[in-house]
MARKEGU-251070 format. One line per 4 residues: number of its first residue (from 1); their letters; for each residue x, y, z of N, C-alpha, C. Coordinates in nm, 2 decimals, decimal comma. Layout:
N
NUM	a	X Y Z X Y Z X Y Z  ...
This chain:
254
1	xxxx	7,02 5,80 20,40 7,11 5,91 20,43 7,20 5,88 20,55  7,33 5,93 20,53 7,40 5,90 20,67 7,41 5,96 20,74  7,43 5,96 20,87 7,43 6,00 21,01 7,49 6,15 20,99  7,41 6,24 21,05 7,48 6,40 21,07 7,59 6,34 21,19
5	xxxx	7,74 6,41 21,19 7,90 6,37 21,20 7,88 6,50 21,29  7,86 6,51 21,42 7,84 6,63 21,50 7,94 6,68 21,61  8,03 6,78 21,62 8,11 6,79 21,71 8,08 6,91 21,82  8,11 6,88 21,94 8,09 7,00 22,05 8,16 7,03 22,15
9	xxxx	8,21 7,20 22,10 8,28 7,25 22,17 8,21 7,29 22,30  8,32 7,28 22,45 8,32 7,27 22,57 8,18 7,14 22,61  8,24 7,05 22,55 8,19 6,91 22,55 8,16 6,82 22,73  8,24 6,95 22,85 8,29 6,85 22,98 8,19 6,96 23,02
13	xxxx	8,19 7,05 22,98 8,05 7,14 23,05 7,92 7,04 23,04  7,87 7,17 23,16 7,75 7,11 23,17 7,63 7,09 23,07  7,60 7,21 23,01 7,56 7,19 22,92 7,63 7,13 22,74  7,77 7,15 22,74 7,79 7,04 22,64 7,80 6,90 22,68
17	xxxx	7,80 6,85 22,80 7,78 6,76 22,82 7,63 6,63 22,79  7,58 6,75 22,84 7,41 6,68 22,78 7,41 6,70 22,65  7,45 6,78 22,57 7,42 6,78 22,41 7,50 6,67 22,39  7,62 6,64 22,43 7,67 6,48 22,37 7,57 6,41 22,38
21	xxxx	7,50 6,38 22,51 7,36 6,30 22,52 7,27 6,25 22,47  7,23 6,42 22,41 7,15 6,39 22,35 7,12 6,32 22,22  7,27 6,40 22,17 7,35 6,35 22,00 7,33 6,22 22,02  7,43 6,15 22,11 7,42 6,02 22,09 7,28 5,95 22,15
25	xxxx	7,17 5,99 22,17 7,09 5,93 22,19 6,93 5,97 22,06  6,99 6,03 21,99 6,90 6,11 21,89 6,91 6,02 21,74  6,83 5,94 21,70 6,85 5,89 21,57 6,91 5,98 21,45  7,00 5,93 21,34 7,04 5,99 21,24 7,16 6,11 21,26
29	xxxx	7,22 6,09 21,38 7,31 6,14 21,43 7,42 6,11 21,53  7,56 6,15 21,52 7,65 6,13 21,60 7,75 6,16 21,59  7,76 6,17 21,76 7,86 6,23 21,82 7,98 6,19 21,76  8,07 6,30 21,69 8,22 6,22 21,64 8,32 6,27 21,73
33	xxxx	8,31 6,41 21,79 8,46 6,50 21,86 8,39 6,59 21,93  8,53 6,65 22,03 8,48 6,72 22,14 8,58 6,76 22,16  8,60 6,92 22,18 8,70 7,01 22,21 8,67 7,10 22,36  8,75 7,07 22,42 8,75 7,13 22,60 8,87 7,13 22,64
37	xxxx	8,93 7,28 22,71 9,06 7,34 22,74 9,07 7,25 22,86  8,97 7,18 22,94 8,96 7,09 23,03 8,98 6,96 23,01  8,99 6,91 22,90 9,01 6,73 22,83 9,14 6,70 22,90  9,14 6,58 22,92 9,32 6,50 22,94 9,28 6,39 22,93
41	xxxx	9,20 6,33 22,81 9,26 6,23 22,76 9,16 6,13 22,75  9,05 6,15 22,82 8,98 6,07 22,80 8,81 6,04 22,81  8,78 6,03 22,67 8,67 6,06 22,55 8,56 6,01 22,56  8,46 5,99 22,51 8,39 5,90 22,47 8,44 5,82 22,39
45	xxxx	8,39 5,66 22,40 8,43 5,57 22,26 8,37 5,61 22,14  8,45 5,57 22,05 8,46 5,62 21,92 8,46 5,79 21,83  8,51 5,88 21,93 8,47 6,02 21,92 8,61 6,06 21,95  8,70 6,12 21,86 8,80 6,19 21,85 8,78 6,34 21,95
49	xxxx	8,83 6,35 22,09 8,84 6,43 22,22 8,98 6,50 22,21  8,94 6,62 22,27 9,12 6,73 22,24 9,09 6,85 22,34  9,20 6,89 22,41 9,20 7,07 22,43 9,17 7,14 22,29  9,20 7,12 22,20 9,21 7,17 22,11 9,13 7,13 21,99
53	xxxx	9,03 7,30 21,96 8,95 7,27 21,88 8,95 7,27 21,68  9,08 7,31 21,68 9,16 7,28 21,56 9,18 7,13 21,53  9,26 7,08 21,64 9,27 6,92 21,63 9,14 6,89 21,65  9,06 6,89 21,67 8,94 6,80 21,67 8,82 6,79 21,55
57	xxxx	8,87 6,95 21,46 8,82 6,94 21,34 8,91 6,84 21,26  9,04 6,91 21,27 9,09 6,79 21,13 9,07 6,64 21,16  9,06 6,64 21,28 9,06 6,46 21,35 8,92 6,42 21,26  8,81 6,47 21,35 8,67 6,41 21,36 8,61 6,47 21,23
61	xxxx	8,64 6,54 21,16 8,60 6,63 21,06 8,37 6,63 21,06  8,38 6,70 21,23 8,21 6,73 21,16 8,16 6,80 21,06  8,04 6,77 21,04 7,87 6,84 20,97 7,85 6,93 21,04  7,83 6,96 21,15 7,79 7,03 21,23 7,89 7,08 21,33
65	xxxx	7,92 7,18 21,41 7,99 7,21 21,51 7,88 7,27 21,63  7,86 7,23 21,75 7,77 7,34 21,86 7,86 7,33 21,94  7,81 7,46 21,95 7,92 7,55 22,08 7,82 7,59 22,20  7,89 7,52 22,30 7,87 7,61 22,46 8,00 7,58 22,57
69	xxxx	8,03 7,71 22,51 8,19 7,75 22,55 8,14 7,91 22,66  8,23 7,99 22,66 8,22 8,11 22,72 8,24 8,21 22,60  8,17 8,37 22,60 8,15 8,46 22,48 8,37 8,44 22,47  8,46 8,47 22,53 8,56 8,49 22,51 8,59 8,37 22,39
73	xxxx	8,57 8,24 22,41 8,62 8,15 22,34 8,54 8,11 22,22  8,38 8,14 22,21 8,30 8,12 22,09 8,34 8,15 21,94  8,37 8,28 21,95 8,40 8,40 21,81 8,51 8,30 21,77  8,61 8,26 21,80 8,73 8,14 21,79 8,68 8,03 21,75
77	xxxx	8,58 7,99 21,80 8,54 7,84 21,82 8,46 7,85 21,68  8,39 7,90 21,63 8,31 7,95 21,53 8,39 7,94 21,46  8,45 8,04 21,41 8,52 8,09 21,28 8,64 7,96 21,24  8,67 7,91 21,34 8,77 7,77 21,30 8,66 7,70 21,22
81	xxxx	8,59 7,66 21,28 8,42 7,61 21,26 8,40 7,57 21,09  8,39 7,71 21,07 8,35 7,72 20,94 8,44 7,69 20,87  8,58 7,79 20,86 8,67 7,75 20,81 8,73 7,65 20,79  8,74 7,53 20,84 8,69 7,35 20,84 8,59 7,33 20,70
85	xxxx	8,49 7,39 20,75 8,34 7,37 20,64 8,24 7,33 20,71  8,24 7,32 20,86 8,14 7,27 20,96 8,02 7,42 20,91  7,90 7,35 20,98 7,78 7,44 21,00 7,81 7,46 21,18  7,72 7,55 21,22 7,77 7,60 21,37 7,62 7,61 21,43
89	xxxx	7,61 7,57 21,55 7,47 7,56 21,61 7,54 7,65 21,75  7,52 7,75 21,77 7,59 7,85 21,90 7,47 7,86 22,02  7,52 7,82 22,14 7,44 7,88 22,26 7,48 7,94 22,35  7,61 7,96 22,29 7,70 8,02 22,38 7,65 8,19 22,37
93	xxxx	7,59 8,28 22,47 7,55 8,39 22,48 7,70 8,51 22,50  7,67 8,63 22,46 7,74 8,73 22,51 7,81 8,79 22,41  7,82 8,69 22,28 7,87 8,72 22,18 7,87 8,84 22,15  7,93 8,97 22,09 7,86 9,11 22,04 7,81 9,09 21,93
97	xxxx	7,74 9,18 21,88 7,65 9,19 21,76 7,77 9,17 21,64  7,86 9,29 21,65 7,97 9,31 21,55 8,03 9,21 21,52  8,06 9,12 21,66 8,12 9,01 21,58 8,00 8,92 21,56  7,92 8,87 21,58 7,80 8,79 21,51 7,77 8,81 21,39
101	xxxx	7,81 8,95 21,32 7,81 9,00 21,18 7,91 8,97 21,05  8,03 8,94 21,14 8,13 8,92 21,07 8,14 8,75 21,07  8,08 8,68 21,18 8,09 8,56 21,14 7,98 8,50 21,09  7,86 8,57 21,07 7,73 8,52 20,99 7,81 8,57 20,82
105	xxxx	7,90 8,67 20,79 7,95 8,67 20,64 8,04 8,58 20,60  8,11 8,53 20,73 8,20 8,43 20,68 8,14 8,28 20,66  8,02 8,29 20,72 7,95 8,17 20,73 7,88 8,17 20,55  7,84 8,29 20,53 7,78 8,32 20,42 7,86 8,28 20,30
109	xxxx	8,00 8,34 20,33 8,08 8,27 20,20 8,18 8,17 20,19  8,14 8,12 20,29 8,14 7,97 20,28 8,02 7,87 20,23  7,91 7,93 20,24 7,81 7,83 20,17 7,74 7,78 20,29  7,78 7,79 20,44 7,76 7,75 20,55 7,64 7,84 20,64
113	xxxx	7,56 7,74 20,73 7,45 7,79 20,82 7,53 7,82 20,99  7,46 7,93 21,03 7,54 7,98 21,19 7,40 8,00 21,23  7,37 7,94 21,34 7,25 7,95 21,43 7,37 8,00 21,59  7,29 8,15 21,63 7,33 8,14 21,75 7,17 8,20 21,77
117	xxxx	7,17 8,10 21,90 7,03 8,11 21,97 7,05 8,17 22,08  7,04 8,25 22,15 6,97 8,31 22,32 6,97 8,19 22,41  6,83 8,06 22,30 6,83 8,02 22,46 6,72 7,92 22,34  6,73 7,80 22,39 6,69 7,63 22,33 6,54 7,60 22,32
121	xxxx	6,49 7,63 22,45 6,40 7,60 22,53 6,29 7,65 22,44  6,20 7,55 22,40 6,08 7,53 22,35 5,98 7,68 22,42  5,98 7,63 22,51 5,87 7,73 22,57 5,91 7,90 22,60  6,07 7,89 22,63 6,13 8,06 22,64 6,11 8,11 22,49
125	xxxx	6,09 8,04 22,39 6,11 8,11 22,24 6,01 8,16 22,19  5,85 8,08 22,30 5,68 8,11 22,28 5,71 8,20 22,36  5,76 8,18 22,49 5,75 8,37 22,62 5,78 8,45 22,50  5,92 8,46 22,43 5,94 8,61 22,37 5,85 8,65 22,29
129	xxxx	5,77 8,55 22,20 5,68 8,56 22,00 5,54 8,66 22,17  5,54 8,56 22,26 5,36 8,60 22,36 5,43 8,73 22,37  5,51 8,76 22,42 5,59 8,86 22,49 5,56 9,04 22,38  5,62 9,02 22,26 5,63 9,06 22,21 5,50 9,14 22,11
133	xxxx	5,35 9,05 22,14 5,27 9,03 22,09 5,22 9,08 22,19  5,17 9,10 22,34 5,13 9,15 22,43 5,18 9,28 22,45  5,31 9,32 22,38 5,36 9,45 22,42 5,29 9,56 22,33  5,21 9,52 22,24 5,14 9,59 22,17 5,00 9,69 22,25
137	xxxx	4,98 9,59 22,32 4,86 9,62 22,42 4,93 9,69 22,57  5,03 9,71 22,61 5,05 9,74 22,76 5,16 9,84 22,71  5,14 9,93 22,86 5,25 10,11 22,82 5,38 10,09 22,92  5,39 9,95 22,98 5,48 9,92 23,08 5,56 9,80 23,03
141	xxxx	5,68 9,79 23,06 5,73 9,63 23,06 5,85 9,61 23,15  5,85 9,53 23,21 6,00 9,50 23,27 6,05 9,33 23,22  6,15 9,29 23,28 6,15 9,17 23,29 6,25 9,13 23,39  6,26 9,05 23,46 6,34 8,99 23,55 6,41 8,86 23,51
145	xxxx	6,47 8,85 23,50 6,57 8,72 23,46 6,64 8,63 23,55  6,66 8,48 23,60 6,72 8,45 23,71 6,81 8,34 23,64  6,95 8,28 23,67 6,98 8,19 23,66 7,10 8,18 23,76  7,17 8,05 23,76 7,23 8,03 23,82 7,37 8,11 23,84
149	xxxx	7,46 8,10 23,97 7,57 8,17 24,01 7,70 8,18 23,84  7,67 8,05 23,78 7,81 8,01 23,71 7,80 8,10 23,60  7,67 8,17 23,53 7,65 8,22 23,43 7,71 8,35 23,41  7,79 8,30 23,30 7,87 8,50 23,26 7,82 8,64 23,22
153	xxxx	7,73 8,63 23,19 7,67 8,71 23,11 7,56 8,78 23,22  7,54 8,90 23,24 7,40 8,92 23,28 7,39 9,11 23,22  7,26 9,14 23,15 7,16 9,06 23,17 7,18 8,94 23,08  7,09 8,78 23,07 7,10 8,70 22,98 7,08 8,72 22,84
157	xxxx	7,10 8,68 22,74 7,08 8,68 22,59 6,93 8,72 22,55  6,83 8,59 22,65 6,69 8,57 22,64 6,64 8,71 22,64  6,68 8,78 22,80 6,63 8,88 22,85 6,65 9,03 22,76  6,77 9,02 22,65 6,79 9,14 22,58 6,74 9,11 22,42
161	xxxx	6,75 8,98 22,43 6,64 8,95 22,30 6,50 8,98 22,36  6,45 8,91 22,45 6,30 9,00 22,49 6,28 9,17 22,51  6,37 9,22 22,53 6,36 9,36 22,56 6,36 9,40 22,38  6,39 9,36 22,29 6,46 9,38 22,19 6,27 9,37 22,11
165	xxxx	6,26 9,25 22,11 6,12 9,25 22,10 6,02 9,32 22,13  6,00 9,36 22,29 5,92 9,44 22,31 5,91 9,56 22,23  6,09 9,61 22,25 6,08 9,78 22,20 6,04 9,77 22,06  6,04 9,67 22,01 5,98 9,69 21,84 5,86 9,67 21,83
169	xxxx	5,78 9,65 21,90 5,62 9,62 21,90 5,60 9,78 21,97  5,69 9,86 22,03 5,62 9,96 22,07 5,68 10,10 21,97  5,75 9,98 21,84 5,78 10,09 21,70 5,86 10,22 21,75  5,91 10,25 21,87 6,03 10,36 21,85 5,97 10,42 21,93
173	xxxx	5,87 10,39 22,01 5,80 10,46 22,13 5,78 10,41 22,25  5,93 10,38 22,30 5,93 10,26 22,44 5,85 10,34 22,53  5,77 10,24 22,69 5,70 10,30 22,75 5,80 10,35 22,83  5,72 10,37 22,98 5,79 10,45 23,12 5,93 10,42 23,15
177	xxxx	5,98 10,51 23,17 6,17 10,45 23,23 6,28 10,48 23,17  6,24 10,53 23,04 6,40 10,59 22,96 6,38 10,75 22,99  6,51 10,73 23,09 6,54 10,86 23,12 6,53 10,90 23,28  6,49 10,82 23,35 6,47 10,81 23,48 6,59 10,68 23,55
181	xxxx	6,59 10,72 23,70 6,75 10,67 23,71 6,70 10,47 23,70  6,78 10,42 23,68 6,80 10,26 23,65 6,76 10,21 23,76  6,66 10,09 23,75 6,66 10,01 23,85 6,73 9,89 23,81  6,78 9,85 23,72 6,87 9,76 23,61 6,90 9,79 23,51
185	xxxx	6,91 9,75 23,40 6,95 9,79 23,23 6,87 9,85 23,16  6,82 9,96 23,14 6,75 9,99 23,09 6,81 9,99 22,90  6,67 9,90 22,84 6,72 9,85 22,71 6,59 9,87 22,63  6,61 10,03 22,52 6,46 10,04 22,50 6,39 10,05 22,59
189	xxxx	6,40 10,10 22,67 6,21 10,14 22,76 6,20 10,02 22,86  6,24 9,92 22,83 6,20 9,82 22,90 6,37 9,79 22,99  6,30 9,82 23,13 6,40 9,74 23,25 6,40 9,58 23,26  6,55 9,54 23,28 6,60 9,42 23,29 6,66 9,43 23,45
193	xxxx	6,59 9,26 23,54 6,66 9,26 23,61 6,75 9,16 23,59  6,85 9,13 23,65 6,93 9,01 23,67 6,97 8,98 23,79  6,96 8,82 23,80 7,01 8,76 23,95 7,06 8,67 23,89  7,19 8,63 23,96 7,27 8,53 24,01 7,26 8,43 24,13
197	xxxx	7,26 8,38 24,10 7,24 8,27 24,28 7,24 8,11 24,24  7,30 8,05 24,34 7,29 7,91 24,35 7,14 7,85 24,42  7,08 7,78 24,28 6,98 7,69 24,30 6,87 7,74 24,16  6,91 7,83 24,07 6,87 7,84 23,94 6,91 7,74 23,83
201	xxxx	6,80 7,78 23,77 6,85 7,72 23,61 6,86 7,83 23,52  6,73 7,82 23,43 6,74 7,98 23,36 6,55 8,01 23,36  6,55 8,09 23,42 6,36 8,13 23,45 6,39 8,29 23,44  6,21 8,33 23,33 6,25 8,48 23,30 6,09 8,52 23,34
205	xxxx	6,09 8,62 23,36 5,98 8,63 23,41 5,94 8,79 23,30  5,84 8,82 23,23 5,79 8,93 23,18 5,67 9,00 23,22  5,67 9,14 23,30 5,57 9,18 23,34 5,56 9,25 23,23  5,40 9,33 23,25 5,36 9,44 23,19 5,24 9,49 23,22
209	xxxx	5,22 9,61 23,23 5,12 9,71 23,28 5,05 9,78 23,24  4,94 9,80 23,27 4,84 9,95 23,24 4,76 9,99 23,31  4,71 10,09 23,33 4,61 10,10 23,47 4,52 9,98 23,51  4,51 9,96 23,64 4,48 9,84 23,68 4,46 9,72 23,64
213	xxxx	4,58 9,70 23,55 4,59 9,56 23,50 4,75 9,53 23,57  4,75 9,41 23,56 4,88 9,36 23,54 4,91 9,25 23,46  5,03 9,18 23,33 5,00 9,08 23,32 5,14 8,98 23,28  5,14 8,90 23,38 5,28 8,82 23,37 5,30 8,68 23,31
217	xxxx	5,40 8,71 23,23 5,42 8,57 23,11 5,54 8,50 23,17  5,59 8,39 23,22 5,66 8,34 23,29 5,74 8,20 23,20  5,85 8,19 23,22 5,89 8,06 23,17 5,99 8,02 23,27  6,02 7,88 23,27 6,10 7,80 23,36 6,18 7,72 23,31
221	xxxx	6,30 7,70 23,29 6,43 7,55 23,25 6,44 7,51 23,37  6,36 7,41 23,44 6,39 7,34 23,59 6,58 7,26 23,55  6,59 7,20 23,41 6,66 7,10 23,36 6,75 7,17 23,22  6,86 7,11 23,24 6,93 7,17 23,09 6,85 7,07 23,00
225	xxxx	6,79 6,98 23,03 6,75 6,90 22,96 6,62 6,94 22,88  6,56 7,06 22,88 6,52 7,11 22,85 6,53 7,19 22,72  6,65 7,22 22,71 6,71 7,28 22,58 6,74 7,19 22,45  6,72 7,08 22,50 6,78 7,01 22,41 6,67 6,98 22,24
229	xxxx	6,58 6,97 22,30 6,46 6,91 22,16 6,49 7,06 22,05  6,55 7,17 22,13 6,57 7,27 22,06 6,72 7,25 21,96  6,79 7,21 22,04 6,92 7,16 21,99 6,94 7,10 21,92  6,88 6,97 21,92 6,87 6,83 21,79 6,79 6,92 21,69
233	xxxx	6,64 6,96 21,71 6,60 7,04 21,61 6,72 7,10 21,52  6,83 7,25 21,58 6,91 7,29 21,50 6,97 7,24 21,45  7,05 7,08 21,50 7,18 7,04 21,43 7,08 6,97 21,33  6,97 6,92 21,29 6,90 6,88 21,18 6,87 6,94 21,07
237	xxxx	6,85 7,10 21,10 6,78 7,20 21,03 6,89 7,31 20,99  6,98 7,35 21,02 7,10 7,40 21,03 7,16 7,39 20,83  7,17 7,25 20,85 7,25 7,24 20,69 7,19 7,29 20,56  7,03 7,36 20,63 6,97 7,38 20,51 6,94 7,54 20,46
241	xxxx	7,03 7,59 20,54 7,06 7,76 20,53 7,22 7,80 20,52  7,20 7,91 20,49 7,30 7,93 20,46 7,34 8,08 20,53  7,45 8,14 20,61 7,48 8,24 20,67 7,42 8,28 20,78  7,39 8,40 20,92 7,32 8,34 21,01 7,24 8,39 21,05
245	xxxx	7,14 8,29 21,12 7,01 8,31 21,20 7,05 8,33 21,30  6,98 8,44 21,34 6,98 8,44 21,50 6,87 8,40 21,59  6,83 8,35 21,68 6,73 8,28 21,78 6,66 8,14 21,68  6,61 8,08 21,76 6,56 7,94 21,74 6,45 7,99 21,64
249	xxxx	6,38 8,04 21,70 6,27 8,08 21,64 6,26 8,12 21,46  6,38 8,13 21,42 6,43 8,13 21,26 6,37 8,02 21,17  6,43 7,88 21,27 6,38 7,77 21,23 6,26 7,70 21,26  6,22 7,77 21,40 6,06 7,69 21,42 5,94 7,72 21,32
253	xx	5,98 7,90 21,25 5,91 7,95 21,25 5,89 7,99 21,04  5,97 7,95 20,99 6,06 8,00 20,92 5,92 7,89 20,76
């Protein structure tokens, strides 16, 4: 078989910059193109590089397209994506639902797979399944969410997919906090905090409560490098669906 032909938008980012990395360091795969409003000119060898992520499809024509851009530029970055014929591996957060709807149908009639994930990380995708599974047992939940200053979005993806989970393990009967004033987001029953600050990565922390218990599920990304075994996973597993999954867990689990 030959090499999955992989392209990645906002390629000079931080984290598109390690998914080059990884690509090119991942057997049965490679890096062909890279699209960043920040490019001038100069690429990796052998990989067709552009501001422009139109020219970098017709150029490098990938298998695959992953995005980690900002929510403003994804919905764009995507839908060129498909319309090319690429499959789309998305980690780019903040997306709205509505549009994640309209481009999982376009992905659909195209014959093409759209993974947007929350969040990569091996172990944040066990926090939500533990998370979720514990919320069955406890009449309380919060979660606190931290990452770094640069991040657009808050609360995170992870943290409203975890809230999203809980409220469905507690079937339409969120616990304490809906309806009392906000200490953060209240989402379903369950409060979200968010922090910003320099010297994060992405760490979420899930409490929950019942009379004299308490019990806290914790995850940590010390490293973007951490997201990654999640990411090679998708761009390998990706061509074999069709229309979109949402969270990793589609494919670990599936």
């Amino acid at each position: 078989m030959s090499d999955i032909r992989v392209g990645v938008c906002g390629f000079l980012g931080r984290m598109g910059a390690e998914v080059v990395r990884a690509v090119s360091e991942a057997d049965g795969m490679i890096f062909v193109g890279g699209a960043d409003l920040q490019f001038q000119g100069d690429g990796p060898e052998g990989a067709f590089c552009s501001a422009s992520v139109e020219e970098m499809l017709r150029e490098a024509h990938p298998e695959v397209v992953v995005d980690f851009t900002v929510p403003a530029a994804a919905a764009g970055n995507i839908r060129a994506a498909l319309e090319a014929g690429a499959h789309c591996v998305v980690g780019t957060t903040g997306i709205p639902e509505d549009e994640r709807e309209r481009l999982g149908d376009l992905a659909r009639s195209r014959g093409l797979g759209l993974l947007i994930a929350p969040n990569f990380a091996m172990g944040a995708v066990l926090m939500m399944r533990f998370a979720q599974e514990a919320a069955r047992f406890f009449h309380g939940a919060e979660i606190i969410e931290l990452h770094h200053d640069r991040k657009l979005d808050a609360p995170s993806g992870t943290a409203l997919m975890t809230a999203d989970r809980i409220a469905s393990s507690w079937s339409g009967s969120p616990g304490p906090g809906v309806g009392e004033p906000s200490r953060g987001l209240d989402r379903g029953g369950v409060q979200i905090h968010s922090v910003r600050m320099p010297g994060f990565v992405a760490h979420q922390e899930v409490v929950f409560g019942n009379p004299g218990e308490v019990l806290t599920i914790r995850h940590d990304s010390l490293d973007r490098k951490s997201f990654m075994p999640g990411v090679i996973l998708a761009i390998r597993r990706i061509r074999e669906h069709r229309g979109l999954l949402f969270g990793l867990e589609a494919l670990l689990f599936d």
